[in-house]
C-alpha positions in Angstrom: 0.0 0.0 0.0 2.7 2.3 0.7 4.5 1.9 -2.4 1.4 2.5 -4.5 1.0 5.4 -2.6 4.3 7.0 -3.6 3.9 5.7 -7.3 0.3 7.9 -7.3 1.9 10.8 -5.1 4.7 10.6 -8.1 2.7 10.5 -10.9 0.5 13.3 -9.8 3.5 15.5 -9.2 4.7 14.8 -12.8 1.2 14.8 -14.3 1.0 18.9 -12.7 4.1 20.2 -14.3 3.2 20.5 -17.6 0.0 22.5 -16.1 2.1 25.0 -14.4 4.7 25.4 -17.1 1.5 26.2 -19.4 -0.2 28.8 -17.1 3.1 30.1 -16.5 3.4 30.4 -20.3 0.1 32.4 -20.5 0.9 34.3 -17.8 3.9 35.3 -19.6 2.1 35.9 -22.7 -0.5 38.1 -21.4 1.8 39.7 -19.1 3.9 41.0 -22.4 1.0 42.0 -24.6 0.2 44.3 -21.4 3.6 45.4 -20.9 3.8 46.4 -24.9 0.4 47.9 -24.8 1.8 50.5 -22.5 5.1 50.7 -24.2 3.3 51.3 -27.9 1.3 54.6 -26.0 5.2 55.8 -24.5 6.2 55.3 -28.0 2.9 56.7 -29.4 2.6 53.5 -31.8 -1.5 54.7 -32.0 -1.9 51.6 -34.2 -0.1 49.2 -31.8 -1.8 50.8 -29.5 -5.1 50.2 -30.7 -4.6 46.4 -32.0 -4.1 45.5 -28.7 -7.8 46.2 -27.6 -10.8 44.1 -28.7 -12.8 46.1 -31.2 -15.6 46.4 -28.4 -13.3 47.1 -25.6 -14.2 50.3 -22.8 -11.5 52.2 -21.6 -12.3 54.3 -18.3 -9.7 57.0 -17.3 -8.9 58.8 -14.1 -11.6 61.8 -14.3 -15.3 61.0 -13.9 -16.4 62.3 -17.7 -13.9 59.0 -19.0 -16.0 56.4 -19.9 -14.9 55.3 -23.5 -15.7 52.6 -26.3 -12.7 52.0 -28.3 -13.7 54.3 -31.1 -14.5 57.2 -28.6 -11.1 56.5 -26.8 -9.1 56.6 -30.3 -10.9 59.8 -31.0 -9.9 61.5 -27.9 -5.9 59.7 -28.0 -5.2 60.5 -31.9 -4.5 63.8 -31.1 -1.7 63.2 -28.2 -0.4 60.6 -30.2 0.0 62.6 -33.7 1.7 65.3 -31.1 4.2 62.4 -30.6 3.5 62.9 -26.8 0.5 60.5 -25.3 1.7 58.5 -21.6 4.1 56.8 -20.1 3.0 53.9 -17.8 5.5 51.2 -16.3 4.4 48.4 -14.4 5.9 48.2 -10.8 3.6 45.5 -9.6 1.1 43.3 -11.7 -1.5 40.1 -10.9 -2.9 37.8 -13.6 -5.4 35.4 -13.4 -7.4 33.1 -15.7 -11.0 31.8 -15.7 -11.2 28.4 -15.8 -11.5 27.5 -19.6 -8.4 29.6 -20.0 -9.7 32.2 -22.0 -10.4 35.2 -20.4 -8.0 36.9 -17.9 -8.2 39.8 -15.9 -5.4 41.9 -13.6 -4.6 44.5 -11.6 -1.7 46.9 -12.1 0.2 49.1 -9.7 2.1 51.8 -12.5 4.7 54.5 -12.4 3.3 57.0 -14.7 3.7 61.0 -15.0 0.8 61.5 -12.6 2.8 59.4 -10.0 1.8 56.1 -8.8 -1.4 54.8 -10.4 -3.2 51.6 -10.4 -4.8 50.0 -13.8 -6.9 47.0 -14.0 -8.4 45.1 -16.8 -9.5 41.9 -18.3 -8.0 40.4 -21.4 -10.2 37.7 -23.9 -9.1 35.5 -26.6 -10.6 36.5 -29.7 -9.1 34.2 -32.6 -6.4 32.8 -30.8 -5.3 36.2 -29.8 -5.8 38.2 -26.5 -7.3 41.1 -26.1 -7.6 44.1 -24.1 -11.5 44.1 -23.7 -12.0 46.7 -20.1 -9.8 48.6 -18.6 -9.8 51.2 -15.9 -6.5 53.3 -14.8 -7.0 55.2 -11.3 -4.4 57.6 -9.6 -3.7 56.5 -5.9 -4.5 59.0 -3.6 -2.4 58.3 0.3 -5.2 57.9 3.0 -3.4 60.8 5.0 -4.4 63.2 2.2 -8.1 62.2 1.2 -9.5 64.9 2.7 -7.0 67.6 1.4 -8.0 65.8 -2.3 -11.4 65.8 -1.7 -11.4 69.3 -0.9 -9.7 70.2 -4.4 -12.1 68.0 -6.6 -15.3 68.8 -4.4 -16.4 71.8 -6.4 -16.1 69.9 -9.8 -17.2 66.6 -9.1 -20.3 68.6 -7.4 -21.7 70.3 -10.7 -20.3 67.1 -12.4 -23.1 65.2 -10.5 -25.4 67.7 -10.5 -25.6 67.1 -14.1 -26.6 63.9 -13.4 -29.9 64.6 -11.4 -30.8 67.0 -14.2 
């Protein structure tokens, strides 16, 4: 009994390899297609850019009135990136997981960008063998010390911002 305990301990041991060398794999995969997405808008590549997003992707930015389709979001980045000067984001921290068919995955980002430390998140799907970006959402950090001092500065727009919305 013992020994046919170590032979099934054994074979599940080798039998789990080849399952973490292939999520490590996809990890990898999807963790570069990120880390290029980010380097294609510091190198305002607008069409590497934009390949890397599912044709019905959203993109939500840091101020309230950035909620965009992908068409909407290219309209509002062409400009910056014909200027040659759109932004810079560098991952200092990132998490990846997978749903359990394999084909959608979904992280969170902690980034070094030119408004300081932000924090992006997003999910990825595989749309002809390819992924794609299909959500993502990029928020500045603010310290907990200083919420109140930050509040105080966005209070008066984010006021008439919702006021709009009970209109």
């Amino acid at each position: 009994m013992k020994k046919l305990t170590i032979l099934f301990l054994a074979i599940l041991a080798f039998s789990c390899k080849p399952c973490e060398e292939k999520n490590q794999s996809k990890k990898q995969n999807v963790m570069e297609i990120i880390d290029n997405w980010h380097k294609a808008a510091a190198e305002t590549n607008y069409e590497a850019y934009f390949d890397a997003m599912a044709e019905e992707s959203i993109f939500i930015g840091t101020d309230a009135t950035e909620n965009w389709n992908k068409k909407q979001f290219q309209a509002f980045a062409k400009p910056y990136f014909d200027k040659g000067k759109a932004w810079s984001f560098k991952a200092i921290e990132r998490n990846i997981y997978f749903s359990k068919d394999g084909k959608m995955a979904w992280f969170d980002e902690l980034l070094s960008t030119q408004m300081k430390i932000c924090r992006g998140s997003g999910i990825l799907v595989q749309e002809n063998g390819q992924w794609k970006i299909k959500h993502y959402v990029l928020s500045m950090t603010i310290p907990n010390d200083n919420t109140d001092e930050v509040v105080k500065i966005k209070a008066p727009i984010e006021d008439a911002f919702m006021n709009n919305f009970k209109k």
